[in-house]
C-alpha positions as CSV (number, residue, x, y, z in Angstrom):
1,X,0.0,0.0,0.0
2,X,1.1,3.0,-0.9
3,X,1.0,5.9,1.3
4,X,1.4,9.5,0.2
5,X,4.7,11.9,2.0
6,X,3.9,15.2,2.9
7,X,5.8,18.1,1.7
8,X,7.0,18.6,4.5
9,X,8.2,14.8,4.6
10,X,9.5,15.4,1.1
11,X,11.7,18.7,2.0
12,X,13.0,16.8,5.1
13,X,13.4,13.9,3.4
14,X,15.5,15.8,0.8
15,X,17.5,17.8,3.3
16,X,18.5,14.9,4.6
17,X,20.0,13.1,1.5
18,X,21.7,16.4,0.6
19,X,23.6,16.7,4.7
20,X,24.9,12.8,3.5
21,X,25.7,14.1,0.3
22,X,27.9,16.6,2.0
23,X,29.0,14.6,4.8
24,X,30.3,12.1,2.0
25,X,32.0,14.6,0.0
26,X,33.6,15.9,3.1
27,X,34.9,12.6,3.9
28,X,36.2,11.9,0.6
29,X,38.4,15.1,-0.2
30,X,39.7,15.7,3.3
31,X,40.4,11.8,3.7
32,X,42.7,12.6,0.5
33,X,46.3,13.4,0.7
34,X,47.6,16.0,-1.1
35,X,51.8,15.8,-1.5
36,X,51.9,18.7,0.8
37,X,49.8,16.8,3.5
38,X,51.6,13.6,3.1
39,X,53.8,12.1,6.2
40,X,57.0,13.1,5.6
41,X,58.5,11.1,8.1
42,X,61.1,8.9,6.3
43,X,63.9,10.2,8.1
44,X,64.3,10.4,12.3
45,X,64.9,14.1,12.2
46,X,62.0,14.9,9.5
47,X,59.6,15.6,13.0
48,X,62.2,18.8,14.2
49,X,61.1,21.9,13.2
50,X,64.1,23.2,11.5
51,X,63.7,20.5,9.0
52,X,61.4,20.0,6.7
53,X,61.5,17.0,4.6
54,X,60.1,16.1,1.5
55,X,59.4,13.2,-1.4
56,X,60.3,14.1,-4.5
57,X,57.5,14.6,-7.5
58,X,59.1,12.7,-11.1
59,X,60.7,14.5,-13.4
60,X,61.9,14.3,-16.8
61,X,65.0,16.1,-16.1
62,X,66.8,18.6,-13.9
63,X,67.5,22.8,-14.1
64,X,69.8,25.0,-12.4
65,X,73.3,24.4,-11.3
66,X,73.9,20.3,-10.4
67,X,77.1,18.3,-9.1
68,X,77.4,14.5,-9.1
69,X,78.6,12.9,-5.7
70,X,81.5,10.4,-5.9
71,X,80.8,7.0,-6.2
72,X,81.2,5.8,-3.0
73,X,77.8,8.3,-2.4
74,X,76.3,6.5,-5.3
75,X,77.1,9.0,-7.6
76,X,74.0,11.1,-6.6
77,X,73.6,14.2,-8.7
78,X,72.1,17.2,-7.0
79,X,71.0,20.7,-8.9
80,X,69.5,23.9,-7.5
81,X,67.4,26.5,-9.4
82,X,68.0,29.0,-6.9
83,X,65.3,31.8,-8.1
84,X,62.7,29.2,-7.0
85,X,64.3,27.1,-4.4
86,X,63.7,23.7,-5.6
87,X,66.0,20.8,-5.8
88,X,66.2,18.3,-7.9
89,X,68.1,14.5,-7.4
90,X,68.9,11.9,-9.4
91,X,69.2,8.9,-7.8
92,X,72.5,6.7,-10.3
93,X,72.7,3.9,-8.7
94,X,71.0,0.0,-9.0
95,X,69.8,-0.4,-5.2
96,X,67.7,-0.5,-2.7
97,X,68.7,3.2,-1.0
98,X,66.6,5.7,-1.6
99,X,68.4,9.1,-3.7
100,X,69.0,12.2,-0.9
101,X,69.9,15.6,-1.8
102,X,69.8,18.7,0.6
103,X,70.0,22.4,1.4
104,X,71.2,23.6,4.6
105,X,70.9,27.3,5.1
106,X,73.1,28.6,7.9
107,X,71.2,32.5,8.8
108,X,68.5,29.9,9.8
109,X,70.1,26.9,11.1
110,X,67.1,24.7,9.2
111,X,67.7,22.0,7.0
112,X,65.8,21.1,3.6
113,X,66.2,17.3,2.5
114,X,64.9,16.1,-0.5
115,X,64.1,11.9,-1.0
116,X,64.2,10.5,-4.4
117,X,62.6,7.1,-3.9
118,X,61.8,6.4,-7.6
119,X,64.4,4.3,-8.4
120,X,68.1,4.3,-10.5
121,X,68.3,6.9,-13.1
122,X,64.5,8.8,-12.2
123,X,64.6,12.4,-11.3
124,X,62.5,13.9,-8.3
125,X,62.0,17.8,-7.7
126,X,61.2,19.2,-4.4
127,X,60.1,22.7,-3.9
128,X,61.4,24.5,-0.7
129,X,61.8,28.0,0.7
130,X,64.5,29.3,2.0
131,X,66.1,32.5,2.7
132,X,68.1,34.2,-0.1
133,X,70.3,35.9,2.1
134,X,73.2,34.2,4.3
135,X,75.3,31.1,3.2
136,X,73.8,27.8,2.2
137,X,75.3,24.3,1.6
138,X,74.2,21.2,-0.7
139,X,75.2,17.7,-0.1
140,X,74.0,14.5,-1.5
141,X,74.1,10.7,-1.4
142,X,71.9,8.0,-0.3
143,X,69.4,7.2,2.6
144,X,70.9,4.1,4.7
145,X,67.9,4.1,7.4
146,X,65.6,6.1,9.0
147,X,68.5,7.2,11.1
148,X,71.6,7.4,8.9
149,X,72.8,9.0,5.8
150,X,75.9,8.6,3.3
151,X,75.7,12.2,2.0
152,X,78.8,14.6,0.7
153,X,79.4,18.3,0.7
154,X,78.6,19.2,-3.1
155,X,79.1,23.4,-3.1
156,X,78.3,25.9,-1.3
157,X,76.5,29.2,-2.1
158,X,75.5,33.1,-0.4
159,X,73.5,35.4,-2.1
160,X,71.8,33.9,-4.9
């Protein structure tokens, strides 16, 4: 038997599917990580708050000024577009290690590390900020753990 709703019934009823509508949506894009919300937490000091760690995006290729590591770092090559802070890595070695390139900026004592997990010859990019002024510092090489790192002094830069 059918029985007739109100419409009353039918602007509740409607009210109601639209608040689960919401709810859903809400659920769905805030239960989605961007890259910026991800856990960054590959490394034991990624949690201080003069470091800030990231996971590289892919790339086909690198810009700005870049220096290879020796060997024994895995041959790691590190560039730096300085007008828009990022850094790029190229991870050149057949392992399991995942690529590390970072920034250290001394007027701030905070440290940027970027994490190429994407395997040998892939390129990552990660976009910092970091102060222009004061003397800076890149060095690069390979994650061993989540507490130790084979990196090497690359160059250092002020000013740029």
């Amino acid at each position: 038997m059918k029985t007739m709703m109100s419409a009353r019934g039918r602007v509740r009823s409607a009210l109601r599917g639209a608040l689960y509508a919401m709810a859903a949506t809400a659920v769905a894009v805030l239960g989605l990580q961007s890259p910026s919300m991800a856990d960054e937490s590959w490394f034991g000091n990624c949690s201080e708050a003069s470091v800030s760690c990231q996971t590289g995006v892919a790339v086909s290729g690198p810009q700005g000024e870049c220096v290879t590591a020796s060997d024994y770092r895995h041959s790691t090559v590190a560039c730096v577009v300085y007008e828009g802070d990022y850094v790029y890595v190229k991870d050149a070695s057949a392992d399991t290690y995942a690529a590390i390139a970072s920034v250290w900026s001394d007027n701030t004592s905070s440290l940027r590390m970027c994490r190429n997990n994407l395997g040998s010859g892939k390129w990552a990019r990660c976009d910092f900020d970091w102060p222009e002024s004061g003397g800076h510092h890149v060095e690069a090489g390979y994650k061993e753990s989540s507490s130790s790192m084979n990196t090497m002094l690359l160059w250092r830069w002020s000013g740029k």
